[in-house]
C-alpha positions as CSV (number, residue, x, y, z in Angstrom):
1,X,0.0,0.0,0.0
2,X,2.8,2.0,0.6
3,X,3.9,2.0,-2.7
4,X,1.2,2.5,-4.5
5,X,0.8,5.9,-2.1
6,X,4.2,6.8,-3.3
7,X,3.3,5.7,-7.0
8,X,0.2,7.6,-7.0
9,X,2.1,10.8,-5.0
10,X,4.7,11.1,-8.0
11,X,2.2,10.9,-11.1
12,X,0.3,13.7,-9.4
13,X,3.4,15.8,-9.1
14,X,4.3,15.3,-12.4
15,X,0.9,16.7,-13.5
16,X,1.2,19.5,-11.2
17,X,4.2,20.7,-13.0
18,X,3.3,20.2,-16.2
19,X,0.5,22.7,-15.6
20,X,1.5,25.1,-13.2
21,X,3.7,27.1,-15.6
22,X,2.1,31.0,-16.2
23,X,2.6,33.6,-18.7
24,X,1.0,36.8,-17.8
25,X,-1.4,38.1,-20.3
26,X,0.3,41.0,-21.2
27,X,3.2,38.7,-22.6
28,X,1.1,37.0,-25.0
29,X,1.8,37.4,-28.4
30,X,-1.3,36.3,-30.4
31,X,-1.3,34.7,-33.9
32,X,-3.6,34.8,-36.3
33,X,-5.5,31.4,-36.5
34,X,-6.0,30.5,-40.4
35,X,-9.2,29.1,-38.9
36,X,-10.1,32.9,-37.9
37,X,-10.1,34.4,-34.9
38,X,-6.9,34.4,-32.6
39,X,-5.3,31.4,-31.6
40,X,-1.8,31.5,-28.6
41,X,0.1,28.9,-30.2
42,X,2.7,31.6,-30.3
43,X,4.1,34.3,-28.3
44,X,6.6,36.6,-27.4
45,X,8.4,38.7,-24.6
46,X,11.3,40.6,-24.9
47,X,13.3,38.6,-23.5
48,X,15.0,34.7,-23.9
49,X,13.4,32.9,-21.0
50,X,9.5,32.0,-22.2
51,X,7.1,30.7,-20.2
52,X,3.5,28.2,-20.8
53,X,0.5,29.5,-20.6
54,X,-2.0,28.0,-18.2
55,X,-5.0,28.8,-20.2
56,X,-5.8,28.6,-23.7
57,X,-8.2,31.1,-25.4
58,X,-9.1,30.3,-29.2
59,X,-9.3,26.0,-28.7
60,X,-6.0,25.8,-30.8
61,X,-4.4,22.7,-28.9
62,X,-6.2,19.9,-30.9
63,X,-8.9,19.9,-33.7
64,X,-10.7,17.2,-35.0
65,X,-8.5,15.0,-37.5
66,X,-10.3,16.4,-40.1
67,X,-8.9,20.1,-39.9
68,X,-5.6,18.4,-40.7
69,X,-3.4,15.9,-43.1
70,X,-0.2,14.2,-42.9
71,X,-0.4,12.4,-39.0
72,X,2.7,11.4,-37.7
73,X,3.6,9.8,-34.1
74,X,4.9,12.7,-32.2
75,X,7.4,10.5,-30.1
76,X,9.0,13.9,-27.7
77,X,8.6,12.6,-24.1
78,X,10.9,11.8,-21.2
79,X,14.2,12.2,-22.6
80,X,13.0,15.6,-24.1
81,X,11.6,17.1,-21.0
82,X,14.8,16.0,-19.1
83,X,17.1,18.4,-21.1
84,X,14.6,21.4,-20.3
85,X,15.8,23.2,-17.0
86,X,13.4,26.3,-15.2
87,X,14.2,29.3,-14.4
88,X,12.9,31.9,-11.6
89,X,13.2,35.5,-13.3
90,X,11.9,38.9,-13.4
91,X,12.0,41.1,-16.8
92,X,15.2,44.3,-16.4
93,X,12.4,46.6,-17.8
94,X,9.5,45.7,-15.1
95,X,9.7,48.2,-12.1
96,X,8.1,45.8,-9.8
97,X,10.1,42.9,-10.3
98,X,7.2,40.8,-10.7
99,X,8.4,37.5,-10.3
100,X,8.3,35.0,-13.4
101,X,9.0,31.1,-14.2
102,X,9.7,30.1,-17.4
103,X,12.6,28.4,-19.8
104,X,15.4,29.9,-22.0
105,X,14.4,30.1,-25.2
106,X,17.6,29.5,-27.0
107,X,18.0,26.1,-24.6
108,X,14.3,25.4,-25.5
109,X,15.7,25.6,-29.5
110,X,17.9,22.8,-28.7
111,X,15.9,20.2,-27.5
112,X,12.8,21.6,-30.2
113,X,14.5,23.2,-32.6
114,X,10.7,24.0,-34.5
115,X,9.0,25.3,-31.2
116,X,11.6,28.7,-31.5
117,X,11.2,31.7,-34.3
118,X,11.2,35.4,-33.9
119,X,8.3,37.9,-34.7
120,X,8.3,40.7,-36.6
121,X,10.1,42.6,-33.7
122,X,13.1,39.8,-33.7
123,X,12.1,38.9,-30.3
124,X,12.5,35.3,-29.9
125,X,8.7,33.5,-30.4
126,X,7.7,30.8,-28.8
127,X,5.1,27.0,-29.6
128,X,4.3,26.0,-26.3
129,X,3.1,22.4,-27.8
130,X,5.9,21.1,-28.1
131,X,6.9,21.1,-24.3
132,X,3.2,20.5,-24.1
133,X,3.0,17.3,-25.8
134,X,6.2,16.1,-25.0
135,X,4.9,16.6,-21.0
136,X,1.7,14.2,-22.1
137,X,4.5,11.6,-23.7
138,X,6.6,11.9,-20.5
139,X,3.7,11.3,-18.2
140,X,3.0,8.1,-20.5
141,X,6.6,6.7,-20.2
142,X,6.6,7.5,-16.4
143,X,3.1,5.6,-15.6
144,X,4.6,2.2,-17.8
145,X,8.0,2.7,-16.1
146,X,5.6,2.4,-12.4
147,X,3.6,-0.4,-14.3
148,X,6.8,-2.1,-15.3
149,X,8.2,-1.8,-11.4
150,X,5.3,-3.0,-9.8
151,X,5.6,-6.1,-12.0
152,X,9.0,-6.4,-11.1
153,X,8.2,-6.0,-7.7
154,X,5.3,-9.0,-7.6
155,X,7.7,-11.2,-9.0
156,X,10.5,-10.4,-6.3
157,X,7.7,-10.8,-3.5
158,X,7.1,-14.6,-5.2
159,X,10.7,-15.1,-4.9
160,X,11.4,-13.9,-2.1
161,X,8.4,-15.9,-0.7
162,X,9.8,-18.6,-2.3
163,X,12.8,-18.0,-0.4
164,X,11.4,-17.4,3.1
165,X,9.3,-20.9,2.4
166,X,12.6,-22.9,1.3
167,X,14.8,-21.2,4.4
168,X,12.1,-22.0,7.0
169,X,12.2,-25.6,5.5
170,X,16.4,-25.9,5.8
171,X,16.0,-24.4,9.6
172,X,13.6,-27.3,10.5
173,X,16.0,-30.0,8.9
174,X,18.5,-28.5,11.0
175,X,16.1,-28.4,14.0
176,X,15.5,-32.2,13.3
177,X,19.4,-32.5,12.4
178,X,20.3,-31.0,15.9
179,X,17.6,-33.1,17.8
180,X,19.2,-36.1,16.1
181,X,22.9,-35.2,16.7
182,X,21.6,-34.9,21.0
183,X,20.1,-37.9,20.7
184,X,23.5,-39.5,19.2
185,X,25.6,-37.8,21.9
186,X,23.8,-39.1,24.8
187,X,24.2,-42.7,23.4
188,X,27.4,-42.5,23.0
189,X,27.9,-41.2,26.5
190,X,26.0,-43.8,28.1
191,X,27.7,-46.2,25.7
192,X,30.9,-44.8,27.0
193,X,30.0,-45.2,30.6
194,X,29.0,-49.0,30.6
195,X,31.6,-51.4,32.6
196,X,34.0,-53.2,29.8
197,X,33.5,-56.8,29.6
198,X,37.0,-58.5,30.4
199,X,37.7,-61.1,28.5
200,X,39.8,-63.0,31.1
């Protein structure tokens, strides 16, 4: 039970952080959807370290399949995700120093090279669903990675049962062994302590 606490514990935190990134609204580039209306799968800040959303406005994550051609496995999980490192950071230009989360762009363009262009202003332009994505993939890997160690942990209770059930067997034979080997001794003493028959 313990373990499945523990199991259940991490998948949550995993969750938590692939949510609980925020851009602030007024660091939200929008681009045009060709679907009309606006659509954030961009933006842009003046400055390298970008940030996720943590709302969408516009329904531009995922359309039906119909809206669009040429499906391919995105395959971007774990390994991906690993190579990605946060940063705490406030902007030079904001007087308050309001505090702000996010990744460096440039080491974002590494990992996805496509997720990175720059606007019309050269500032560096961000596709959160890529990271986005790649966080569902990572989840994915990380619950079969639990499902795989809890199989590999039922078959090391069965043989460590197996174990326990052959030890507990040797320590009786030796129990019996030992009873045996008292029994033996005490013959022999008494053996040893009987008058010797002369044979004069």
């Amino acid at each position: 039970m313990k373990n499945n606490k523990k199991i259940t514990l991490l998948i949550l935190v995993i969750i938590i952080i692939s949510s609980g990134l925020e851009l602030k609204a007024e660091q939200v580039s929008l681009t045009p959807s060709p679907l009309g209306g606006k659509c954030n799968r961009h933006w842009s800040a003046p400055s390298p370290l970008a940030t996720l959303p943590s709302e969408t406005s516009g329904g531009c994550f995922g359309r039906g399949k119909g809206w669009g051609e040429g499906y391919l496995p995105f395959t971007s999980g774990l390994a991906e995700i690993n190579q990605l490192q946060t940063y705490n950071y406030t902007y030079k230009s904001d007087k308050t120093k309001t505090p702000h989360v996010g990744v460096i762009a440039q080491d974002l363009q590494k990992v996805f090279p496509d997720a990175v262009t720059k606007d019309q202003k050269r500032f560096l332009q961000i596709r959160q669903e890529d990271m986005f994505y790649a966080m569902i993939n990572a989840i994915k890997q990380l619950a079969s990675m639990i499902e795989d160690l809890r199989t590999a942990i039922k078959t090391i209770d069965v043989l460590v049962a197996k174990l326990e059930a052959k030890t507990n067997e040797i320590m009786k034979r030796e129990q019996i062994n030992s009873q045996k080997i008292k029994i033996f001794e005490k013959e022999i003493t008494l053996l040893e302590k009987e008058p010797k028959i002369s044979n004069h």
